[in-house]
C-alpha positions in Angstrom: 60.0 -86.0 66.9 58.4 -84.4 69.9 58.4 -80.9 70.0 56.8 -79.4 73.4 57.0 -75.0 74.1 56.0 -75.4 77.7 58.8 -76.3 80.2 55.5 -78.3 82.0 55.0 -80.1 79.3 58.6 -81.2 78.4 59.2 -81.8 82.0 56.5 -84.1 82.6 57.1 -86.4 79.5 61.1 -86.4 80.7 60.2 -87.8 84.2 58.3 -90.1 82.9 60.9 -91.6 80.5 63.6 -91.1 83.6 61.3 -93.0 85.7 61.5 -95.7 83.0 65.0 -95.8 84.0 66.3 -94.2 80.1 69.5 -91.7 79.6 68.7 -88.7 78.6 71.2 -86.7 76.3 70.4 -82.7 75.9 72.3 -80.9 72.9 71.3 -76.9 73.5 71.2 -74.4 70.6 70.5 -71.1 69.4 69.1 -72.2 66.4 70.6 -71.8 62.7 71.5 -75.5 62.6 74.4 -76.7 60.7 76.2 -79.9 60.4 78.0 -79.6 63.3 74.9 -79.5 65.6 73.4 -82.5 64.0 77.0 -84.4 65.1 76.1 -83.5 68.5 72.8 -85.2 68.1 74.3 -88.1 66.6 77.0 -88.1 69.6 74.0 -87.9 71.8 72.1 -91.0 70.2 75.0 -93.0 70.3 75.2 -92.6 74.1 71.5 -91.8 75.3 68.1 -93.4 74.5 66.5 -90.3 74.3 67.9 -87.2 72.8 66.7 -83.5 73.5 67.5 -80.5 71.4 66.5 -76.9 72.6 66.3 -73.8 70.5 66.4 -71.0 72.1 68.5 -67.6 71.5 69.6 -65.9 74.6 69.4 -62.4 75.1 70.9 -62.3 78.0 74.6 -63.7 76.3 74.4 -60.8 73.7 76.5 -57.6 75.1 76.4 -56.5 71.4 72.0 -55.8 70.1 73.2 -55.4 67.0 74.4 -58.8 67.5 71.3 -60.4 68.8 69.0 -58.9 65.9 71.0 -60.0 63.7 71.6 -63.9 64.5 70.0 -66.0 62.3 66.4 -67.6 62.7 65.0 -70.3 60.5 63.1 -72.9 62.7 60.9 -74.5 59.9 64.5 -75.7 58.9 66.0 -76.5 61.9 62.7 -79.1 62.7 63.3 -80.6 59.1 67.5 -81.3 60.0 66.4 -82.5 63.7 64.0 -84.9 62.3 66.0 -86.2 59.5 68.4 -86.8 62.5 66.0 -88.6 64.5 66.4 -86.7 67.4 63.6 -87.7 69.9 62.3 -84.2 71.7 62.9 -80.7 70.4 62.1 -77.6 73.2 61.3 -74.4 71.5 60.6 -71.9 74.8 59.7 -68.4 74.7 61.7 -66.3 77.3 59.1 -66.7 79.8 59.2 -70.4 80.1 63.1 -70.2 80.6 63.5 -67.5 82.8 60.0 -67.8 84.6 61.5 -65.9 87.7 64.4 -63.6 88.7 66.8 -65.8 90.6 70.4 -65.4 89.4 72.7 -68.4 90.1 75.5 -67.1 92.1 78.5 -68.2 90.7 82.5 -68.1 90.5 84.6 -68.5 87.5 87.8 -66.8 88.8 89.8 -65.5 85.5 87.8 -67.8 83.6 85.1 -65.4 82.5 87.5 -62.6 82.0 90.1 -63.3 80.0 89.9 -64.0 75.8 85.8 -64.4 74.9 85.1 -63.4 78.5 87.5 -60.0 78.1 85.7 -59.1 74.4 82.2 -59.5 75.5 81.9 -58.6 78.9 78.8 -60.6 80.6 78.8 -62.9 77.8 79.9 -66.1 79.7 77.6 -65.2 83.0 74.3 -64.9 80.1 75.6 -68.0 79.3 76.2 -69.9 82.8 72.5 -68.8 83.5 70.9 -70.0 80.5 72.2 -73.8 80.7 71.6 -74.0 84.5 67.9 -73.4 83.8 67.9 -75.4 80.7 69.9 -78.0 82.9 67.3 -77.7 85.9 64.1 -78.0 83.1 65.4 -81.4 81.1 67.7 -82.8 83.8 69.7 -84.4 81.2 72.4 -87.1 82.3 74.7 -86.2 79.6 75.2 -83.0 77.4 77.2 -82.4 74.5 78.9 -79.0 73.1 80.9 -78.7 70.5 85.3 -78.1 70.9 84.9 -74.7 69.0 83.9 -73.3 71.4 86.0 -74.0 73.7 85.5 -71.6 76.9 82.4 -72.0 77.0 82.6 -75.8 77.6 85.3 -74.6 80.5 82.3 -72.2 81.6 79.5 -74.7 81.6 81.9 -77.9 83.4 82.4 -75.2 86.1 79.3 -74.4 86.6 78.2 -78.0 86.3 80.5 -78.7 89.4 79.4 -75.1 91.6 76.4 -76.0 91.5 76.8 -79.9 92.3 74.8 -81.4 89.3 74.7 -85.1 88.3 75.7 -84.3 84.5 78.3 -85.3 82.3 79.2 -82.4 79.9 80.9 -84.1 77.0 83.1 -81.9 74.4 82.9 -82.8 70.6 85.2 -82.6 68.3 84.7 -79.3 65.9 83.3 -79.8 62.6 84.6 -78.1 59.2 83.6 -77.0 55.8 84.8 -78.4 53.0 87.9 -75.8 53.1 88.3 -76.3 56.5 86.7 -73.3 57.7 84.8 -73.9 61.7 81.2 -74.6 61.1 79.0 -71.4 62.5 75.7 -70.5 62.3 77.2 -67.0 61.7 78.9 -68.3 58.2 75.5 -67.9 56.9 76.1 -64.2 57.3 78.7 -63.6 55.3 78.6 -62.5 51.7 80.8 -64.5 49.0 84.1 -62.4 49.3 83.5 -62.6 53.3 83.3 -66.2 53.2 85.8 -66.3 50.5 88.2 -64.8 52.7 87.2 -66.4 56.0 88.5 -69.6 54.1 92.4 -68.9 55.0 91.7 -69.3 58.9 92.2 -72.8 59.2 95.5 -72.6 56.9 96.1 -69.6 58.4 96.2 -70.6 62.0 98.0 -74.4 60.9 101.1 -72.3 59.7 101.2 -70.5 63.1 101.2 -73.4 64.4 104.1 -74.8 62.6 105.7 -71.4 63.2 104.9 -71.7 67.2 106.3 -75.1 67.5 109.5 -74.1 64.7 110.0 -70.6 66.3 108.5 -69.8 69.3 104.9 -68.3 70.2 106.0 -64.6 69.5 106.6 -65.3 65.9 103.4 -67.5 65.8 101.6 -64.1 66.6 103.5 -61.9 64.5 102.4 -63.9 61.5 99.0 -63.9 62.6 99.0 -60.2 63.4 100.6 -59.5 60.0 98.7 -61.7 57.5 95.4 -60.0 59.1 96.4 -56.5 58.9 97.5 -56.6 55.6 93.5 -58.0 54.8 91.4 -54.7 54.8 87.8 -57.2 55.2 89.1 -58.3 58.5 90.3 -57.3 62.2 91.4 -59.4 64.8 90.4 -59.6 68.3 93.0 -61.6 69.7 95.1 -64.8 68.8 96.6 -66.5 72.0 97.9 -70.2 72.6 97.5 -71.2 76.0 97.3 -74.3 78.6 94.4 -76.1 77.4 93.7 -77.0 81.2 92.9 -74.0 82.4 93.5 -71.0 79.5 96.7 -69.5 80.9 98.4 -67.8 78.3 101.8 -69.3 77.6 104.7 -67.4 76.3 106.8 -70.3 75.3 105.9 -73.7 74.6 107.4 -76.5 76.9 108.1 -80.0 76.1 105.6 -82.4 77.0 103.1 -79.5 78.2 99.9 -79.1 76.1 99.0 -75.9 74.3 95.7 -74.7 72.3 95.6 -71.7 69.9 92.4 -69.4 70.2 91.6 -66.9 68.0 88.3 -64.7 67.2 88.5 -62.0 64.7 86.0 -60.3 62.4 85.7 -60.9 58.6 83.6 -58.1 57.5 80.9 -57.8 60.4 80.4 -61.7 60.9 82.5 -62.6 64.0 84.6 -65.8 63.9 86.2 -68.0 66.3 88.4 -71.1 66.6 91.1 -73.0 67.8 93.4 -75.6 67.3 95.7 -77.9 69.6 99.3 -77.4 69.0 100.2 -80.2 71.6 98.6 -82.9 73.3 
C-alpha cells in the first residue's frame, strides 16, 4: 500500500493511473477503523482497480471540542487493517494540505442541513460538504462509497456531488453490525462495559418500534422509544423520527406502498450514537 501526506504527491501518482485509463474508488475516513470501513474498501475493490482511503479528522464538522479531542486516533492500526485489506493508496494530510486556501464552496441544501443531525449539530453538515469537495477535487475519484448509517450525510454529499456538477458516483453501503446487532462506530470504542452493555438494546430496541409503527401507528412507535429511554438513567435521546427515505420528511403516519426510514441518535453515557432502520421499502 501507498501511503502519500502531500496532496502533490497523491495527485500526481492518481493522474497517472487515470491516464492509464483505471477507476478510481475513494472510501474517506476519520480514522478509528472498524469493520465497517474495511467493507467499504472491499465494496471499492470489487468495483474500481485502484482503491483510495483518506484519514483525516475534520475540525471543521465538530460544533462540539470536547467532541473533537476526544475522537479516537490510532493510525499505526488503521495502516495494519488497510493493508491486510489490500487497499491500494492511503492519504494521511495534515490540515494544511486539505484546506491549502480559504475558498468556501457555496452551497444549498434547503432543509436538508437543518433538520435531525443538521438541527443537533448546527454547522456539522456544511464542515462536512467542505471537506469531501476538497477531498473530491484532490483524488478525483470516479466512485465513492459511504456507509447507510449514516444516512444524511450520504443525502449531503449526493447533493453536493450534483451542485457542484462532479463526474462521481457516490455509492451507499449497507450498515455493518456487531455481533448483537449494535451499528459499527468508531465511537463504540469509547464506551465503558456497562455503556456498551446498554448500547446493545438499540437495534432490538428500534426493531420493536418498528413493529409497533407498522402495528400501531408512528405515535406509539415514539412513545415506546421515548419511554424505554427515559426509564435508562445511562442514556438521553436526541430524537427518534421515521421519515420519507427520499428526501427526510418527517411522516406522521405511514402510507401503503410509501417508504419510510427510522432515525435515531441518542447518547449512552457521553459516547453519541446513531442509526436507522427501513421500515418499508
Amino acid at each position: 500500500m501507498l501511503i502519500f501526506k502531500k496532496r502533490i504527491e497523491i495527485q500526481s501518482y492518481l493522474t497517472k493511473c487515470a491516464g492509464l485509463g483505471k477507476s478510481l474508488g475513494f472510501v474517506p475516513t476519520m480514522g478509528a477503523l472498524h469493520e465497517g470501513h474495511i467493507s467499504l474498501i472491499r465494496n471499492s475493490k470489487n468495483q474500481c482497480e485502484v482503491t483510495i482511503c483518506s484519514i483525516f479528522v475534520n475540525p471543521l464538522q465538530f460544533n462540539d471540542k470536547n467532541d473533537l479531542e476526544k475522537y479516537p486516533r490510532m493510525p499505526e492500526k488503521d495502516i495494519e487493517l488497510l493493508s491486510k485489506a489490500e487497499c491500494d493508496v492511503l492519504f494521511l494530510p495534515e490540515f494544511e494540505e486539505v484546506y491549502d486556501n480559504n475558498v468556501k464552496f457555496e452551497l444549498n441544501f434547503g432543509s436538508l442541513d437543518k433538520i435531525l443531525e443538521g438541527k443537533h449539530r448546527p454547522g456539522h453538515f456544511d464542515g462536512v460538504a467542505q471537506v469531501v469537495k476538497r477531498l473530491f477535487d484532490i483524488v478525483k475519484p470516479t466512485k465513492a462509497f459511504f456507509g447507510s448509517k449514516d444516512f444524511q450525510q450520504v443525502m449531503i454529499v449526493k447533493s453536493m456531488v450534483n451542485q457542484t456538477k462532479l463526474k462521481i458516483e457516490v455509492i451507499s453501503c449497507p450498515i455493518l453490525r456487531e455481533q448483537d446487532g449494535l451499528a459499527m462506530s468508531s465511537r463504540n470504542t469509547l464506551m465503558t462495559f456497562q455503556e456498551r452493555k446498554v448500547s446493545s438494546s438499540i437495534p432490538q430496541l428500534m426493531e420493536k418500534a418498528k413493529t409497533i409503527a407498522l402495528k400501531n401507528g408512528i405515535d406509539s412507535a415514539k412513545k415506546l422509544i421515548d419511554y424505554e429511554i427515559a426509564k435508562n438513567p445511562l442514556m438521553k435521546l436526541d430524537y427518534y423520527e421515521i421519515c420519507n427515505p427520499e428526501n427526510l420528511e418527517t411522516l406522521s403516519k405511514l402510507q401503503d406502498g410509501k417508504p419510510a426510514l427510522s432515525l435515531i441518535a441518542l447518547y449512552v453515557g457521553k459516547i453519541r450514537l446513531i442509526d436507522n432502520l427501513i421500515l418499508k421499502g
